[in-house]
N, C-alpha and C positions, 0 to 999 in steps of 0.2 A: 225810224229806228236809229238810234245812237249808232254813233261810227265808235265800235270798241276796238280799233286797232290799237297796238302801240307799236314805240321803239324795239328795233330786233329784228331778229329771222323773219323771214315768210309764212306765214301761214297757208298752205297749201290741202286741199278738200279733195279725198282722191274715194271715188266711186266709181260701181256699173249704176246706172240708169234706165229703166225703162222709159219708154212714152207717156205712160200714168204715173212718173216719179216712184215705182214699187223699185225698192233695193232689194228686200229680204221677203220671204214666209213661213213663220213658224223657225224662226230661228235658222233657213235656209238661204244659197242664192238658190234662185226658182230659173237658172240658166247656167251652161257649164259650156265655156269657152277658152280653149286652154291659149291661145295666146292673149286674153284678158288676164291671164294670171301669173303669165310671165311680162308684161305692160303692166304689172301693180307691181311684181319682184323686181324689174328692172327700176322703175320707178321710184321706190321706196329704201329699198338698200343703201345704208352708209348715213340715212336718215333717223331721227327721233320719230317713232310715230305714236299717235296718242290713239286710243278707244275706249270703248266705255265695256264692262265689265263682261257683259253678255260677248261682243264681238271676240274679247280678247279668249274668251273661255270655248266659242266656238272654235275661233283657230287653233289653240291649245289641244282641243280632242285630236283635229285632223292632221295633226304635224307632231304631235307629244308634247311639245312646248310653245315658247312664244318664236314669233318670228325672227328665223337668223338675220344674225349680221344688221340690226336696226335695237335701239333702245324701244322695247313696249312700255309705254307709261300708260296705264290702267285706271280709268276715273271712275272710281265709285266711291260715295258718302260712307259706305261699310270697309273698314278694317281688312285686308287681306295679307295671304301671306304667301309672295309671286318665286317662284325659281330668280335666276342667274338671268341676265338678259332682261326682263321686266323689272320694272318700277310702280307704287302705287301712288295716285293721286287725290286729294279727300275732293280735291275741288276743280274749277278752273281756270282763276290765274295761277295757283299749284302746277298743274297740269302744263301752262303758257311756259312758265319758271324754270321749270325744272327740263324739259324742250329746248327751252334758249338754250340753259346751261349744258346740255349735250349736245347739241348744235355747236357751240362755241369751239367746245371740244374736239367734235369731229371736222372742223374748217368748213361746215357746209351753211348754207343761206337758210333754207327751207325745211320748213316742218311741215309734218305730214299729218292728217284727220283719218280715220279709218272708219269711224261710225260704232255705234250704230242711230236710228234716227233721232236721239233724245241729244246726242253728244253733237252729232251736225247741226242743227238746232241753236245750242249753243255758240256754235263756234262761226255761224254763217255771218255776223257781225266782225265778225276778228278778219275774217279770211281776206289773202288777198289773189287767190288763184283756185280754181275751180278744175281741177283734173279727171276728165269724167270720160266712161266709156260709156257712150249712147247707145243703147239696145233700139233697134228701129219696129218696136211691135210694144202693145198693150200687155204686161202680164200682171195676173192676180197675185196678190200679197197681200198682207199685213201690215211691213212696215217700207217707210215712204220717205224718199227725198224730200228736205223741206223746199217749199214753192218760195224764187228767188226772182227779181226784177230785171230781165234779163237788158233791159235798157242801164243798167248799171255794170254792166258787163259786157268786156270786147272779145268773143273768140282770134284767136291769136297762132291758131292751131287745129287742124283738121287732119286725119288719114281714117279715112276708108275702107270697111273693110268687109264689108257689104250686107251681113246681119247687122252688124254696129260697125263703130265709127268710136277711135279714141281724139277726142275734142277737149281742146283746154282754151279758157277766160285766164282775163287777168282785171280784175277792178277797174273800172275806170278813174282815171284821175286826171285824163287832158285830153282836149280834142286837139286836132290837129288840121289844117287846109292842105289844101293840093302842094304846097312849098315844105308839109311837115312842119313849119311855123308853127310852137308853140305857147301860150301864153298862160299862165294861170296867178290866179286872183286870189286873194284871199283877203277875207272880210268879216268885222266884228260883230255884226250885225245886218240888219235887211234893209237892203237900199236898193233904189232902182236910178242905173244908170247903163245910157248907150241903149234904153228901150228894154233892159233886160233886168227884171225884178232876181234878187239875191235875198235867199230865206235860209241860207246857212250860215255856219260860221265860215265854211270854207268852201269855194263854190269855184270852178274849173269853168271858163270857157274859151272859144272860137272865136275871132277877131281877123278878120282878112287884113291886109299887111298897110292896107290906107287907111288904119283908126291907129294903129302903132304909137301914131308921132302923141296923138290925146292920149293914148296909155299912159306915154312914156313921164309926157306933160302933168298927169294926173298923179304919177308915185314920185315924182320931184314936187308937186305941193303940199303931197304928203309928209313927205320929210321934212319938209320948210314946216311943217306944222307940231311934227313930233320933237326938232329942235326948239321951236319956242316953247314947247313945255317942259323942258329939261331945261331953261333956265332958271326956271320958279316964279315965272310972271303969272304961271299960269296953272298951280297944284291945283286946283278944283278939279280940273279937268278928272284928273285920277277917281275922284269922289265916284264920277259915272258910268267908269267900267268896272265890271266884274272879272273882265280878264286882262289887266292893265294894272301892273305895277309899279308906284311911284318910285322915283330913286332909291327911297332907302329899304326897299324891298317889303313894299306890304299893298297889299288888298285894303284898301279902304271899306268898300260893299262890304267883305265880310266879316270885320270890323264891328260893322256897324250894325250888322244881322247878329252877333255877341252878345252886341251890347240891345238888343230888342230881348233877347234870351235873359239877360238879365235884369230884366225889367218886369219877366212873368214872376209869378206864385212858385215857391221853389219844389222840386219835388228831387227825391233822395231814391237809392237804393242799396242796398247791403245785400252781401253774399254772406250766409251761414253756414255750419255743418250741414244742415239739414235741406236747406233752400236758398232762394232769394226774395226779398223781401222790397217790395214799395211802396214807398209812403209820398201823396202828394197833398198839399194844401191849396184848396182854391178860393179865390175871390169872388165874389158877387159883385156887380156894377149898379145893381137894385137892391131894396129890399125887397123889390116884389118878384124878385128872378125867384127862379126854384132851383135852392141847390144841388140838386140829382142831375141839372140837367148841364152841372161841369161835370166834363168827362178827361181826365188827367192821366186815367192808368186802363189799359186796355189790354185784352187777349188778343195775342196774335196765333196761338195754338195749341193744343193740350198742352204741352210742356214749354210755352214762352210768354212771356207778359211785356209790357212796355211802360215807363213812365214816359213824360211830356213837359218841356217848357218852354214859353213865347207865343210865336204869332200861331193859333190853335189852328188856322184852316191850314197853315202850312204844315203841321205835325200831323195834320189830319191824310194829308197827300203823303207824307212817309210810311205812314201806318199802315195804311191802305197797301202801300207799295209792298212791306213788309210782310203784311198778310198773304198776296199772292205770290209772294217768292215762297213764302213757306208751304201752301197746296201743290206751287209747281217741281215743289222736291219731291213732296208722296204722290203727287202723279207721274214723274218723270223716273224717280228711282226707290217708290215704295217705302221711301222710308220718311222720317225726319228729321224739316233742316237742323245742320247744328249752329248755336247760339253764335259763332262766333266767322260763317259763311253768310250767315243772314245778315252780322251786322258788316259786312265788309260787302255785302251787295249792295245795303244800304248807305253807306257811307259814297259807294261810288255813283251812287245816284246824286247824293249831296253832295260830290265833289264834280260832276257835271257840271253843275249850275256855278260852278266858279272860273270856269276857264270857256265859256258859251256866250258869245256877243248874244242882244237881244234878252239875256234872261238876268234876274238877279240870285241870288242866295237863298237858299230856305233858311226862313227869320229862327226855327225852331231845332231844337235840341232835344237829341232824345236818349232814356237809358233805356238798354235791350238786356234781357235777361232769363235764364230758364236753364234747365237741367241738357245736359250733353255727357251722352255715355255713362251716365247714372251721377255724375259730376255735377253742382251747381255752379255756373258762370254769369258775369255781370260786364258792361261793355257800357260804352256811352259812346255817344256820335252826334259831336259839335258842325256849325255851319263851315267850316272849312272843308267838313270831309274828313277827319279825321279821328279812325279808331282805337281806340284804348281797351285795356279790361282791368276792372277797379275789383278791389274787395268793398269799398263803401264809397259813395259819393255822390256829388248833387249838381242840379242843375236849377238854373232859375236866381232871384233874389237870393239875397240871406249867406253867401258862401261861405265866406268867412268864419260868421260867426257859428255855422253850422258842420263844419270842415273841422272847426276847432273840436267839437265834442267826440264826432266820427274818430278823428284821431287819436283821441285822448282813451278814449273805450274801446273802440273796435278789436279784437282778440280772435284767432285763429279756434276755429269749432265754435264759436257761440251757437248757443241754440237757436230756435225759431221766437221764444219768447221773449227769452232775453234782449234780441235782434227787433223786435217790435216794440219793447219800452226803449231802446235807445233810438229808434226811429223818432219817434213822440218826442222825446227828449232832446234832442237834437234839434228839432224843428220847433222847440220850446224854447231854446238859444237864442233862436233868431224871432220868435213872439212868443210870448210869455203866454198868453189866453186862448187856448186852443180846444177849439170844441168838435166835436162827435159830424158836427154837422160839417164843419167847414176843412173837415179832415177825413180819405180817402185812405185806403190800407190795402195791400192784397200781398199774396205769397203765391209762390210756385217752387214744388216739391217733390220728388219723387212718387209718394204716394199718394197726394191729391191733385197733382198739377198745378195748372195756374187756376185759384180761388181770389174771389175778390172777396175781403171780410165783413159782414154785414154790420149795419149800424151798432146795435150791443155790442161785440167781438169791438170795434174802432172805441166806442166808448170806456170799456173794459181794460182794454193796448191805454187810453189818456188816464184813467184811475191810477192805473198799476204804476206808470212814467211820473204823476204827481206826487202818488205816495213818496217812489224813491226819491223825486226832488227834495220831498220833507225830511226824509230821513239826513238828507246829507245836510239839510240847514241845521237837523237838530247835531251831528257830530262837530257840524262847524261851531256851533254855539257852546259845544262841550268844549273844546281846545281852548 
């Protein structure tokens, strides 16, 4: 699993616990111990604390409101509207943000999780401290502490108290010898050295105090090595990492994973009154390929679609990824994702892969697009990681001269048809000869969802876009 920490506050996970990981049932604690509850007040007071919308609605019956004297920030995907004291969050780096910035506020380090299981879940990647009150028996329930590696995890903190026991972890991030001698490593990639294989980016370990002197030996050649390449004898170097910035502040890799994007079949998308629309154009490497079996524009859910441009099995791995972030909303919070949390989950997957020794860039570029809150949105997410949201635009070959038409036409309310002859027409910019077959169409709309258009409907979309080219040859001809 990804290490999702970042810069900032603490992340702090504060639960009771069962033996079989049961928090809750049925919307309950299934255990009632009042100094667990003054150990959560003392605890949490003067802090941000985050929940997810059930917890926070639970507390709210039993107290009238949100919890004193702490900022409630409230993560739910739905719209709410909270008293004095609570905050809503759509999302959760929303959620993360908006934490820090109260945290900053009140002088304090740490944020606090409250749950319930779907929100711990999320946040067990973030956390760096684990605050738990151990109930020392099995109870039935419903919902469940997620199951964590406790080998990644140093308790740091015991008291006793004889049903349970309030017990707190802290992350691991260094081991330490009998002298508390600490040493820690960090490395771009997987190498094995000193007999101890390294498969992270960033890996901690143990070193008794007679390997020191080769430590020390070893990050003084290092630096003899980073200095030769900051003369310039030696720019290639840069070409090989993905998290390695050459002096003048650029990522070569991703760069280069661009310029694979623009070397595909372009494909476009437009936001309209009505919808959003994509159009993508593909190539065949045969004549004897079968063109059905390019696949450029995909469903990712009743109400989201996808275009696609460059290295396809790479776009293929985003999609996928995409796909199940969107079923893990309507499993986790019954509803769905919106257009523009998907593509910012998305994006941080592809921004992984730029700062991760051992991996390269995903070659492929993709636009994300679908209705949110009856609203049509369009988003694109390039190999750096980086989200936008367009009313029209492309990805792939052809930009230019296909950017130029987009601009030139694109208008505020266009319809759905309108928006599909200037699709064709635009991608008519950049080739002139464009047929039924080697052109791909689909919409997504409030009342059909996402539709792929079938061959008549794409060849009907090329008529209609020819005609009007005709026509404009023939006003040109008049002037």
């Amino acid at each position: 699993m990804a290490d999702d920490r970042r810069m900032g506050p603490k992340i702090a996970m504060v639960a009771a616990v069962a033996e079989n990981r049961t928090i809750g049932d049925d919307g309950e604690i299934p255990w009632h111990y009042p100094a667990d509850l003054a150990h959560f007040k003392q605890t949490t007071t003067g802090h941000p604390v985050i929940m997810g919308r059930r917890t926070y609605e639970g507390i709210a019956d039993q107290l009238g409101g949100p919890l004193p004297e702490r900022t409630n920030i409230v993560l739910s995907r739905s719209s709410m509207t909270l008293p004095a004291g609570a905050v809503h969050a759509s999302g959760v780096q929303q959620a993360v943000d908006m934490a820090a910035e109260d945290a900053a506020q009140r002088g304090v380090d740490v944020v606090y999780v409250a749950g319930g299981e779907s929100i711990y879940s999320d946040f067990l990647s973030r956390a760096d401290q684990l605050v738990l009150t151990e109930v020392h028996r099995g109870v039935g329930g419903d919902t469940k502490f997620p199951a964590f590696d406790e080998s990644n995890w140093a308790e740091t903190r015991r008291d006793d108290r004889g049903e349970f026991s309030f017990v707190t972890y802290h992350r691991r991030t260094d081991w330490y010898d009998q002298t508390g001698l600490t040493v820690s490593l960090a490395f771009d990639s997987a190498v094995e050295w000193l007999g101890v294989t390294v498969q992270q980016h960033r890996w901690t370990g143990f070193f008794r105090p007679g390997v020191i002197s080769q430590i020390d030996e070893s990050r003084r050649s290092s630096a003899t090595r980073e200095s030769q390449m900051m003369d310039g004898n030696n720019q290639q170097a840069y070409d090989r990492g993905t998290s390695l910035f050459s002096p003048d502040g650029r990522i070569y890799q991703v760069e280069y994973a661009r310029e694979a994007v623009s070397r595909g079949a372009p494909s476009l998308g437009i936001r309209t009154g009505d919808g959003v629309i994509f159009a993508a154009m593909s190539r065949a490497s045969s004549s004897l390929m079968e063109p059905e079996s390019i696949e450029k524009l995909h469903k990712l859910d009743d109400h989201l679609g996808t275009a696609s441009s460059g290295h396809v099995a790479d776009a293929r791995q985003l999609i996928d990824f995409a796909r199940e972030q969107s079923q893990v909303s309507r499993l986790r919070y019954g509803e769905p994702v919106g257009v523009e949390d998907l593509t910012k989950s998305v994006t941080d997957k592809i921004q992984e892969n730029t700062q991760l020794g051992g991996t390269r860039p995903f070659g492929a570029a993709l636009l994300i697009g679908g209705i949110e809150e009856g609203q049509p949105r369009l988003f694109g997410a390039d190999p750096s990681g980086t989200p936008n949201e367009w009313r029209a635009t492309v990805i792939g070959g052809g930009r230019e001269e296909i950017n130029a038409v987009l601009e030139d036409e694109w208008e505020e309310g266009l319809d759905l048809g309108t928006g599909l002859s200037l699709a064709v027409r635009a991608l008519q910019n950049h080739e002139e000869e464009i047929s039924a077959d080697s052109l791909s169409l689909s919409t997504v709309t409030v009342d059909d969802g996402y539709r792929d258009l079938p061959k008549n409907e794409v060849a009907d979309a090329v008529a209609e876009a020819d005609g009007h080219a005709g026509s404009d040859d023939e006003a040109d001809d008049a002037e």
